[in-house]
C-alpha positions in Angstrom: -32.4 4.4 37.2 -31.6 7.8 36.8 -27.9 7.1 36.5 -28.4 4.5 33.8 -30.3 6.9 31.9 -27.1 9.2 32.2 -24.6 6.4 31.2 -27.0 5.8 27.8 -27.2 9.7 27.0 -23.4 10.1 27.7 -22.6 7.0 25.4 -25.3 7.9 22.4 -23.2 11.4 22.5 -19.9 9.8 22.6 -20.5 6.8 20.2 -20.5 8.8 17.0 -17.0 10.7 18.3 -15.4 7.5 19.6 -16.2 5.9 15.8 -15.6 9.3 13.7 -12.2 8.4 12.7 -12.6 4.7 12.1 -16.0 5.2 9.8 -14.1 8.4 8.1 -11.5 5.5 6.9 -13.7 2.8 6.2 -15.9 4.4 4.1 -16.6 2.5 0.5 -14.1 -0.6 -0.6 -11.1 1.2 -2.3 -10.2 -0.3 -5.5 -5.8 0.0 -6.1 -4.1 -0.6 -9.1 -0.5 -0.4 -10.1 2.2 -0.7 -12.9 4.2 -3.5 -13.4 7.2 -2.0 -12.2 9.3 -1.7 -9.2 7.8 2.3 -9.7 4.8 1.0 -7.2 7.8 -0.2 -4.6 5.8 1.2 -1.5 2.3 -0.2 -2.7 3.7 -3.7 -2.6 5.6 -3.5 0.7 2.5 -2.1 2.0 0.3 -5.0 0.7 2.6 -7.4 2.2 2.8 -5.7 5.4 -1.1 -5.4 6.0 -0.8 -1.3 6.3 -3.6 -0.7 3.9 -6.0 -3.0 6.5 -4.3 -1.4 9.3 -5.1 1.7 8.4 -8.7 0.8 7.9 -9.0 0.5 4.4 -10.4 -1.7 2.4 -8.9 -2.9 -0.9 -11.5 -4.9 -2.5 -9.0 -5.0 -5.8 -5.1 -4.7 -6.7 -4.6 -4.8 -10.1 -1.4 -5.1 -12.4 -0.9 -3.2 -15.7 1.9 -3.8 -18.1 1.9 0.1 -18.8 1.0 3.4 -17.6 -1.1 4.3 -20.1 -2.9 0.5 -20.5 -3.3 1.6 -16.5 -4.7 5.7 -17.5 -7.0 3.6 -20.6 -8.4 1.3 -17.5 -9.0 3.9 -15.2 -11.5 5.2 -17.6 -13.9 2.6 -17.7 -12.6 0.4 -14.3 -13.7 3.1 -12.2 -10.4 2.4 -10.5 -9.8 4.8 -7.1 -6.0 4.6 -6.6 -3.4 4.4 -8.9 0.1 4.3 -8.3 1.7 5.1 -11.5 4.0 7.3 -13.7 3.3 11.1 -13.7 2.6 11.3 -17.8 0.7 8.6 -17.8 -1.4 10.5 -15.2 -1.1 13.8 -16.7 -2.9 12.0 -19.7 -5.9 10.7 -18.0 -6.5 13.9 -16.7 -5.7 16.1 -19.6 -7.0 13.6 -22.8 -9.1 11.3 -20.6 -11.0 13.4 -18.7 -10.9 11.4 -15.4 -11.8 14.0 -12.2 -8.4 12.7 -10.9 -5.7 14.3 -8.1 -2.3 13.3 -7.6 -1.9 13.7 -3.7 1.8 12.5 -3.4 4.9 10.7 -5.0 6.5 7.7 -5.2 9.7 8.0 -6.7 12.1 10.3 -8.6 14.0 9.4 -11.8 13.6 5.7 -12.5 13.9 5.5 -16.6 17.0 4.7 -18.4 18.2 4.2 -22.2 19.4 0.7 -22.8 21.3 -0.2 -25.6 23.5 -2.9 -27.1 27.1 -1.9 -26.7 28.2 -3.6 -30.2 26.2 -1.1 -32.1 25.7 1.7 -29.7 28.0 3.4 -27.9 27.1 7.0 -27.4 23.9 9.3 -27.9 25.1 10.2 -31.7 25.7 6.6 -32.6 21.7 6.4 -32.2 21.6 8.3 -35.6 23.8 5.1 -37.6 22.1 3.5 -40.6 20.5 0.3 -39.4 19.5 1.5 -35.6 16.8 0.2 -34.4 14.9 1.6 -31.0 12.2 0.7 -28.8 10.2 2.7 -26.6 6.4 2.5 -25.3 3.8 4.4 -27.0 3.4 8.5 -27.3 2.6 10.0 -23.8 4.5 7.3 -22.1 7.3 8.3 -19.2 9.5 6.7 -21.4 8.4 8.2 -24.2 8.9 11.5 -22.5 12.1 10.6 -21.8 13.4 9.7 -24.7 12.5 13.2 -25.9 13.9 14.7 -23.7 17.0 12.8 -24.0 17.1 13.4 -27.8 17.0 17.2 -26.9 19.8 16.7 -24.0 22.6 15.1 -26.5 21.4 17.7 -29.5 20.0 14.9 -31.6 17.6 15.4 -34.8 14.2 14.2 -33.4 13.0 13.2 -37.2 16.0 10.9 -37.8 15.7 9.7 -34.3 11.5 9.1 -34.1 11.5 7.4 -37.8 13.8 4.6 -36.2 11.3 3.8 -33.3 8.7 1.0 -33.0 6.0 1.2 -30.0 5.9 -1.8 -27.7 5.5 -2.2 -24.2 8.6 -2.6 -22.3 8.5 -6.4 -21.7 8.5 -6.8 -25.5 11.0 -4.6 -26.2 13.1 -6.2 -23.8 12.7 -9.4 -26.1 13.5 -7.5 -29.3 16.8 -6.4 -28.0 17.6 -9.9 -26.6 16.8 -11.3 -30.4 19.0 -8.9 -31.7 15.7 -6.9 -33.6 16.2 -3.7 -31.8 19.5 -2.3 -30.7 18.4 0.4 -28.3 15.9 0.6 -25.9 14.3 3.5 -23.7 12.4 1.9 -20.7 11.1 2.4 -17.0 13.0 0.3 -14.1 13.3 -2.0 -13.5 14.0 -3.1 -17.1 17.5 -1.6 -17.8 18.8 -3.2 -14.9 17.7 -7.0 -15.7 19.0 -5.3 -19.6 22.2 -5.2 -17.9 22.5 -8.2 -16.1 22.1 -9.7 -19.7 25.0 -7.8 -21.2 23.5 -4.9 -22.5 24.5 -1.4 -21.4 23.0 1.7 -19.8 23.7 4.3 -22.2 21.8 7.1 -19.5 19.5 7.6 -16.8 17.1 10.0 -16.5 18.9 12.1 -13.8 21.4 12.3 -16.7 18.9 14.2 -19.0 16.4 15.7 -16.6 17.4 16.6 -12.7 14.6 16.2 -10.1 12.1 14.2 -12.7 9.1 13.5 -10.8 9.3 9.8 -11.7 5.7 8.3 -10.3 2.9 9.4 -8.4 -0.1 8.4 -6.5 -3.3 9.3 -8.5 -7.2 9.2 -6.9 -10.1 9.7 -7.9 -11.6 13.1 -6.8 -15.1 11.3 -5.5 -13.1 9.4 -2.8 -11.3 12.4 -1.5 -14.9 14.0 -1.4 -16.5 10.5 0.6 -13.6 9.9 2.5 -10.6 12.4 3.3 -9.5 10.5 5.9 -9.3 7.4 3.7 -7.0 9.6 1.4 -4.5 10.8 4.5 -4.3 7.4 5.4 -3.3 5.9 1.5 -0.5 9.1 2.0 0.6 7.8 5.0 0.8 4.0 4.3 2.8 5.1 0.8 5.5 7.2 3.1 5.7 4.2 5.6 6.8 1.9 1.9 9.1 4.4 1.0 10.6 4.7 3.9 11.0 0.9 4.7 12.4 1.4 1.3 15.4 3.5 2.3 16.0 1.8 5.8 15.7 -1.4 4.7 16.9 -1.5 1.1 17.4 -5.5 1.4 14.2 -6.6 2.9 11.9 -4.2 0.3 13.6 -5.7 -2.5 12.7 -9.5 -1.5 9.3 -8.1 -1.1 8.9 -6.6 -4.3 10.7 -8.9 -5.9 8.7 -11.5 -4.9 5.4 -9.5 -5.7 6.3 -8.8 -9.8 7.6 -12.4 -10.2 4.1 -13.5 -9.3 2.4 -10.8 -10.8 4.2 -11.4 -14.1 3.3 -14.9 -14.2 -0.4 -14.1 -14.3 -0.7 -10.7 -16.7 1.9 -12.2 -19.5 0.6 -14.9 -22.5 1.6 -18.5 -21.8 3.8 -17.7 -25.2 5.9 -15.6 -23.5 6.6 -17.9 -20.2 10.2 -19.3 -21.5 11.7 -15.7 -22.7 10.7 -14.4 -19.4 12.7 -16.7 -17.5 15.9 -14.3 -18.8 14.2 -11.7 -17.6 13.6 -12.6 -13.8 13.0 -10.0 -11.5 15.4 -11.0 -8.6 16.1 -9.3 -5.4 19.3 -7.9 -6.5 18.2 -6.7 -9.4 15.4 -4.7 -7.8 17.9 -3.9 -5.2 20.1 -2.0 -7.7 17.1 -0.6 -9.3 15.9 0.6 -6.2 18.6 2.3 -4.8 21.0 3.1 -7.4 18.9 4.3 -10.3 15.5 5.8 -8.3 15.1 8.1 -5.0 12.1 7.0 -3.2 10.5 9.9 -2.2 6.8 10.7 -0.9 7.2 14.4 -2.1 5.9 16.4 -5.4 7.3 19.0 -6.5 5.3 21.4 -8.6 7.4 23.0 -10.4 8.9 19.2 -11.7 5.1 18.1 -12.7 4.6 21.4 -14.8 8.1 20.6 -16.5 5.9 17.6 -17.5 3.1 18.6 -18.1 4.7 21.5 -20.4 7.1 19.3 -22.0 3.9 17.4 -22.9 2.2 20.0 -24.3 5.0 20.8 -26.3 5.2 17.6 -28.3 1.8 17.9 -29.0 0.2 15.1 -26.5 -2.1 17.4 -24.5 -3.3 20.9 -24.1 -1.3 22.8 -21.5 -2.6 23.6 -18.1 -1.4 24.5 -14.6 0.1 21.8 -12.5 -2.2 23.0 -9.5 -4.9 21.9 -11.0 -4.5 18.3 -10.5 -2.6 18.6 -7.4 -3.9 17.8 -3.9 -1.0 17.7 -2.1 -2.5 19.0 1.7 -1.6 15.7 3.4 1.8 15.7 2.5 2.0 19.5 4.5 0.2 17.9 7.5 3.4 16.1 8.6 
């Protein structure tokens, strides 16, 4: 009797332990969204793969957005917990939004490119002919960003440059350029490279204009690394076991991906759009190229890169200017 007593004490001490780490990643159901781009790579493959529920996590929702900032607007008022998405787009919720938000590691380096029509635009200056028309997403934008800083790189008058640009999101401007309405286009991958597979021509890349861009990030909310730490190191963890099935198997992640934007797309776009999309297909090889030729996959943030950002923000008047520390959290990246 006495030894039963013994084996109930010892297992009403040891219970709690045994279970510490798997109710630490449990927790509350974890609601993901992403951008419709080959940027959230790692949160796909990791979807597919089941690393999220192996992990113990629960995603209760994965969303699509056909921007960053439709994806910074929704985390306002979605109560969204993860966000894999570009790092201006971020830098806005936090800064204009007000979302208690923490970017706890990358995605991605690079990943934006200027796409233009070779029969009117040839080089950076050619931007400035009477008649050029550009496309780029709205103010605040990566792309956006980008093209600033790209205007700066090749020298360019911003004035003559801005009054030729019309805001759409990057599936529209896509269509533009194929109508022949626009004739240049700045956008995030993996939209140049289907642009080129049409004909059209990559006039730079963002590691052309702006070495070691931090590209994307992964974003949470600060009240579910307060509930659940552990549920944070593992999301960190399941994104550096994407990006690195990303660089080992190049082939494989881009059927995956592929395959995950293709359906996505069919649901988030208007019915009116379904026949120009079919020039734009999102195949393998094209998020193959995108992948690997015109992004580096990379878990890590640098912060000196994000206050680049966040002070060439500030700068064009998008935000106020604040430290990069403050909406870093990057401890479980330094636990490796």
């Amino acid at each position: 009797m006495r030894c039963k007593r013994l084996v109930a004490v010892c297992l009403l001490v040891m219970l709690p332990v045994l279970f510490a780490g798997r109710d630490a990643r449990a927790g509350r159901k974890i609601s993901m969204a992403v951008e419709f781009v080959d940027h959230a790579a790692a949160a796909h493959i990791a979807l597919k793969k089941g690393w999220f529920k192996e992990k113990g996590l629960e995603i209760s929702s994965f969303d699509n957005y056909i921007t960053g900032i439709a994806l910074a607007a929704a985390m306002s008022h979605k109560g969204i917990d993860v966000a894999y998405m570009c790092l201006c787009p971020a830098i806005l919720a936090y800064a204009n939004g007000h979302i208690p938000i923490k970017i706890v590691c990358g995605t991605h380096k690079y990943g934006y490119g200027c796409l233009v029509n070779p029969a009117k635009v040839g080089r950076p200056r050619d931007l400035l002919e009477p008649g050029i028309r550009i496309g780029c997403p709205r103010e605040g934008s990566a792309s956006d960003v980008f093209m600033n800083r790209f205007i700066t790189h090749f020298h360019l008058n911003r004035v003559d440059v801005l009054r030729r640009v019309r805001r759409m999101p990057p599936p529209n401007i896509m269509m533009a350029m194929k109508l022949g309405q626009l004739d240049a286009g700045f956008l995030p991958e993996q939209f140049p490279t289907i642009g080129e597979a049409m004909g059209f021509e990559r006039l730079a890349d963002a590691s052309d204009v702006w070495p070691g861009m931090q590209g994307s990030v992964v974003a949470v909310r600060r009240s579910l690394i307060e509930e659940n730490p552990e549920g944070v190191k593992a999301i960190v963890e399941v994104t550096r076991l994407g990006i690195d099935f990303i660089n080992t198997h190049p082939k494989e992640a881009s059927d995956i991906v592929s395959a995950a934007l293709q359906a996505e797309g069919s649901r988030i776009f208007p019915v009116k759009m379904t026949a120009t999309l079919k020039d734009f297909q999102v195949t393998p090889s094209i998020i193959l190229d995108s992948l690997t030729r015109h992004m580096t996959c990379d878990v890590g943030v640098d912060p000196r890169r994000v206050q680049e950002a966040i002070d060439a923000m500030a700068r064009l008047g998008y935000i106020r200017r604040f430290k990069a520390e403050e909406i870093l959290d990057l401890r479980w990246l330094r636990e490796r």
